[in-house]
Structures are given as structure tokens and as C-alpha cells.
Biotite code that builds the C-alpha atoms (Angstrom):
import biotite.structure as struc

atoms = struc.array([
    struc.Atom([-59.728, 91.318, -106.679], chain_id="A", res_id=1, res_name="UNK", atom_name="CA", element="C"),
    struc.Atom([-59.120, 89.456, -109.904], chain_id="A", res_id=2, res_name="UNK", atom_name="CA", element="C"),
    struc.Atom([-61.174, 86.742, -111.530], chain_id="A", res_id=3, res_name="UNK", atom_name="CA", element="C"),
    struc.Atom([-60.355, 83.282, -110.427], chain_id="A", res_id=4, res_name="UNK", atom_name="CA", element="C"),
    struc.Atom([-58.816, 81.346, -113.327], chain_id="A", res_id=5, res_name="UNK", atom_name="CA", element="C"),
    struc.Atom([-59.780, 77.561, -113.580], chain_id="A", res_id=6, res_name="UNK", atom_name="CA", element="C"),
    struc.Atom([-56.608, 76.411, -112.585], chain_id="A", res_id=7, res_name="UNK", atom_name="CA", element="C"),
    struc.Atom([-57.583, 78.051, -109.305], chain_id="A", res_id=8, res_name="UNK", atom_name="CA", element="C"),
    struc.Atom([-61.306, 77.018, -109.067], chain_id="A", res_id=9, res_name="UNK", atom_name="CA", element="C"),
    struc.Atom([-60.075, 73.355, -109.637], chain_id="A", res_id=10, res_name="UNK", atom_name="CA", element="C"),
    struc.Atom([-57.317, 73.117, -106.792], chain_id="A", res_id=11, res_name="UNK", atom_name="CA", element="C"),
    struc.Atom([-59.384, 74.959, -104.844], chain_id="A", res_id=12, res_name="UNK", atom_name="CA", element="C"),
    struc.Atom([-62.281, 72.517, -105.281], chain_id="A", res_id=13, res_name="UNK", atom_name="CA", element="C"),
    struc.Atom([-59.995, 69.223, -104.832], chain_id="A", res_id=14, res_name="UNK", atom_name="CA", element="C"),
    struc.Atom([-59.019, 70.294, -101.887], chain_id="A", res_id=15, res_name="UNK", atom_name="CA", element="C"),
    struc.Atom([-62.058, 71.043, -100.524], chain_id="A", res_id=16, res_name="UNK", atom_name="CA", element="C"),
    struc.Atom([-62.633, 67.407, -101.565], chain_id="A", res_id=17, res_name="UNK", atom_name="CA", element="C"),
    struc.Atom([-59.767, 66.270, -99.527], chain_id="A", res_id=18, res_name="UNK", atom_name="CA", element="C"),
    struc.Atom([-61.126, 67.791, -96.369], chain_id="A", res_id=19, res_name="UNK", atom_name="CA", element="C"),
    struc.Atom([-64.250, 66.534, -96.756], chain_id="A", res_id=20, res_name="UNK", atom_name="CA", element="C"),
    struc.Atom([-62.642, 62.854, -96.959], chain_id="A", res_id=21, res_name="UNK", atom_name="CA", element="C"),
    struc.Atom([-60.657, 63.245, -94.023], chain_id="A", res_id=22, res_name="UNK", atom_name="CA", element="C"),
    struc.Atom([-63.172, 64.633, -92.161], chain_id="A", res_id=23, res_name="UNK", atom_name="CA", element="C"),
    struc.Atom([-65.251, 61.250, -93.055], chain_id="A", res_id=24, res_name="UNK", atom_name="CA", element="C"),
    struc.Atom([-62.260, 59.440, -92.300], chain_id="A", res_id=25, res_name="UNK", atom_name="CA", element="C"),
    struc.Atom([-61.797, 60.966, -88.958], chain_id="A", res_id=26, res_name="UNK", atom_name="CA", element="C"),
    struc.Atom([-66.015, 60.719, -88.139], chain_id="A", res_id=27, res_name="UNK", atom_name="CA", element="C"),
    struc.Atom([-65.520, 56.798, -89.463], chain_id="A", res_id=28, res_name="UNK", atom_name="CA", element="C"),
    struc.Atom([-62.737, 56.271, -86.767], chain_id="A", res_id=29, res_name="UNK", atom_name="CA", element="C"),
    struc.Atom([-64.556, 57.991, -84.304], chain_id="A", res_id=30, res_name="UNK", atom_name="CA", element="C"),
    struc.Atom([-67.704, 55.963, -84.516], chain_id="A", res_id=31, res_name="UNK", atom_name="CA", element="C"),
    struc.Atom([-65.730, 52.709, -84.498], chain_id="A", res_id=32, res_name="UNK", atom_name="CA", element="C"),
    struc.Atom([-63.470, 54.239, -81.610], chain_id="A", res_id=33, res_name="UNK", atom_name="CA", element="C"),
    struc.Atom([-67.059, 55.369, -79.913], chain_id="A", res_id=34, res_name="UNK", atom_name="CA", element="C"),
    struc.Atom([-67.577, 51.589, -79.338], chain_id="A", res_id=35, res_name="UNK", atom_name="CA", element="C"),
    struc.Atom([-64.130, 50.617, -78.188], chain_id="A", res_id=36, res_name="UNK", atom_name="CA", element="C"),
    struc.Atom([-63.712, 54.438, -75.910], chain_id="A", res_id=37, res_name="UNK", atom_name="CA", element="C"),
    struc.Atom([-65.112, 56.638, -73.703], chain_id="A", res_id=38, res_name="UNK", atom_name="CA", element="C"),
    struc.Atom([-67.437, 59.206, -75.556], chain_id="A", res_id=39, res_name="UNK", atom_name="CA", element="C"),
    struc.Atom([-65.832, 62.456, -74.280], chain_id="A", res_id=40, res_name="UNK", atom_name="CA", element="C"),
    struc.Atom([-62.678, 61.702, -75.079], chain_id="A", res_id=41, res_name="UNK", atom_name="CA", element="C"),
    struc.Atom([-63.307, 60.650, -78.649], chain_id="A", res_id=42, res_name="UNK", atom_name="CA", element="C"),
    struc.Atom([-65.397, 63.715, -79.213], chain_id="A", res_id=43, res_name="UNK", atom_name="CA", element="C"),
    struc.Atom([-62.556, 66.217, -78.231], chain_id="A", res_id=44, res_name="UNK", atom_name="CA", element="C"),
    struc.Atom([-59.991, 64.252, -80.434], chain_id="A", res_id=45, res_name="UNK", atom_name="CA", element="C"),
    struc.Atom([-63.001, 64.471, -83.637], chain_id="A", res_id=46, res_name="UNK", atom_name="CA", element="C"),
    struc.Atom([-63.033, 67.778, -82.597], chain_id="A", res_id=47, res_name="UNK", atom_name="CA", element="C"),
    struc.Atom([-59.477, 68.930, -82.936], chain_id="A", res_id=48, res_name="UNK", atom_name="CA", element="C"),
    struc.Atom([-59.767, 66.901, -86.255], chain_id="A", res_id=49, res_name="UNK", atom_name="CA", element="C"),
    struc.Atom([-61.494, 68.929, -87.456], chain_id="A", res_id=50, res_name="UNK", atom_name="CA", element="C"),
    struc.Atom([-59.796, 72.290, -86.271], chain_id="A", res_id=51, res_name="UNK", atom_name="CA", element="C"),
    struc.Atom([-56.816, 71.232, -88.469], chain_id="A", res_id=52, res_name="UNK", atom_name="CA", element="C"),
    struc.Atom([-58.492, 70.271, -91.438], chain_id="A", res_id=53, res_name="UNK", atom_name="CA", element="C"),
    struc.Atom([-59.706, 74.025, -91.120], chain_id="A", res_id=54, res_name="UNK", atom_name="CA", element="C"),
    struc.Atom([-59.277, 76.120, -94.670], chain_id="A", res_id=55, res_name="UNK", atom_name="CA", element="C"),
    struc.Atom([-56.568, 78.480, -92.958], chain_id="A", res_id=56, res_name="UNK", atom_name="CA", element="C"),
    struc.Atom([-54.776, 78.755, -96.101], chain_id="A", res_id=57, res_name="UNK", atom_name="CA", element="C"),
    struc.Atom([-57.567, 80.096, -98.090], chain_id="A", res_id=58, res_name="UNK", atom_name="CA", element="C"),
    struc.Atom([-57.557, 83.119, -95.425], chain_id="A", res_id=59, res_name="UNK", atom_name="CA", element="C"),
    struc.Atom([-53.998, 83.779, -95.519], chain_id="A", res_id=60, res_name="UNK", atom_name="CA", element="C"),
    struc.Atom([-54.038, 87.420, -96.889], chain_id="A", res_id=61, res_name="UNK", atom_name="CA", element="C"),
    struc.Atom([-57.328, 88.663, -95.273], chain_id="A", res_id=62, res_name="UNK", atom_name="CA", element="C"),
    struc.Atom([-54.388, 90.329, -91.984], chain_id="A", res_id=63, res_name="UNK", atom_name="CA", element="C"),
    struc.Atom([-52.448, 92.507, -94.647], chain_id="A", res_id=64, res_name="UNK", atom_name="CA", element="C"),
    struc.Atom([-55.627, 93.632, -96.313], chain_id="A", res_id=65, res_name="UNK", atom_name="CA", element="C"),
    struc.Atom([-57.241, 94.418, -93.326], chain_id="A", res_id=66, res_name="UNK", atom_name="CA", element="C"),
    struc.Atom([-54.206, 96.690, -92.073], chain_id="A", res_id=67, res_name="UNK", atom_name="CA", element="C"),
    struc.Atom([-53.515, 97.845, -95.692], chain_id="A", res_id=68, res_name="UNK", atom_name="CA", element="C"),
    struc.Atom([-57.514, 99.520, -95.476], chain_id="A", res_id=69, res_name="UNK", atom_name="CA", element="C"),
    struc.Atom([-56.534, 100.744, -92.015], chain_id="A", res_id=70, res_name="UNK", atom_name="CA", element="C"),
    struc.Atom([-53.800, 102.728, -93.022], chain_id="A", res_id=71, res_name="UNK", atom_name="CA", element="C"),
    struc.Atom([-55.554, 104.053, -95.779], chain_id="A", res_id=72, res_name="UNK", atom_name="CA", element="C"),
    struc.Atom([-58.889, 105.088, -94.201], chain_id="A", res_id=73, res_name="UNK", atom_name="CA", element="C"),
    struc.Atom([-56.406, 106.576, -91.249], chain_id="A", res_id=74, res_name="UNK", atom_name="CA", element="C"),
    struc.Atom([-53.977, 108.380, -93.508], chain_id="A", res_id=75, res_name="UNK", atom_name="CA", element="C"),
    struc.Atom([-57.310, 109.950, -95.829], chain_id="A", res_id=76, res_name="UNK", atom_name="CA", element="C"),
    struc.Atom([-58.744, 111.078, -91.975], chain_id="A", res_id=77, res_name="UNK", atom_name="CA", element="C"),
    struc.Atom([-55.829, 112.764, -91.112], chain_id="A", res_id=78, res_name="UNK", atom_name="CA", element="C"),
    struc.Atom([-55.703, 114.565, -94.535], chain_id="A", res_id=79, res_name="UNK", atom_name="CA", element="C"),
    struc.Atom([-59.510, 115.617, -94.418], chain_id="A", res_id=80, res_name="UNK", atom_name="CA", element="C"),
    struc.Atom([-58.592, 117.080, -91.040], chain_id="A", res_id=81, res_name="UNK", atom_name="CA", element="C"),
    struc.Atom([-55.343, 118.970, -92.228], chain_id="A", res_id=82, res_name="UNK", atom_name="CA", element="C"),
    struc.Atom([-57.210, 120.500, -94.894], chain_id="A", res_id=83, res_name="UNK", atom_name="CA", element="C"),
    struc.Atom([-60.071, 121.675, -92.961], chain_id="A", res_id=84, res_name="UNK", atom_name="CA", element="C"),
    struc.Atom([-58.419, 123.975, -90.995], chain_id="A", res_id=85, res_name="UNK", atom_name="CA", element="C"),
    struc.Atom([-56.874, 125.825, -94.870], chain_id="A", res_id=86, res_name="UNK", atom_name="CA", element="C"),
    struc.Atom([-60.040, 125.848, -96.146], chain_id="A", res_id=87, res_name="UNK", atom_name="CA", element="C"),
    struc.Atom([-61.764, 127.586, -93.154], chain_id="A", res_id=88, res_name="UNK", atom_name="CA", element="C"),
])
């Protein structure tokens, strides 16, 4: 995998910075909701808060690697097996 460039390194680090303020924004409205709402209920809606501010996008090409190093480790297998019955 290549070197980050700064470009990179500095989106990636404003929005982690976004994230982080919404997930204070969204603990801030739950703590003055806390007072005004049941507890449960503003627990699961912090909660799924916080699921979406999740860093999905950063994760986005992990499926095709994954698959892409399946096919290769299966397709070298198969050949190690093909050739051991020649060389025998």
C-alpha cells in the first residue's frame, strides 16, 4: 500500500475531528434530554448516534482485498497441487 500523502493525512484527520464533535454534540443532547426523558430510550438513540458517525468509509476497500487474496491463495493451491502430481 502506498504512502499516505498529506493531503490525505489532513482530510483524514478533520474528519476524524468532525466525528468527534458530533459525537459531543449528540452526548450534550443526550445529557440535557436525560433530564427531560426516560433513560433507556435516550441511551438507544446516543447509541445509534454513534453507529452512524462510524468511519465506514475509511473501510471501504478492505471486501475486494479480502476476496482479491482469496483468489490468489486459492488459484496458487490449486497450482501447487497440479504440479505435484508431474513432478512425482
Amino acid at each position: 500500500m502506498a504512502k499516505k500523502t498529506r493531503k490525505v493525512l489532513k482530510q483524514e484527520s478533520q474528519q476524524r475531528a468532525i466525528q468527534q464533535a458530533t459525537v459531543n454534540v449528540n452526548s450534550a443532547l443526550a445529557a440535557s434530554a436525560t433530564r427531560a426523558a426516560k433513560p433507556a430510550v435516550v441511551e438507544a438513540a446516543v447509541r445509534i448516534g454513534q453507529v452512524e458517525t462510524a468511519p465506514t468509509d475509511e473501510y471501504k476497500y478492505v471486501k475486494a482485498d479480502l476476496r482479491r487474496i482469496g483468489i490468489l491463495a486459492g488459484s496458487f493451491t490449486a497450482i501447487l497441487i497440479v504440479l505435484s502430481f508431474f513432478i512425482k
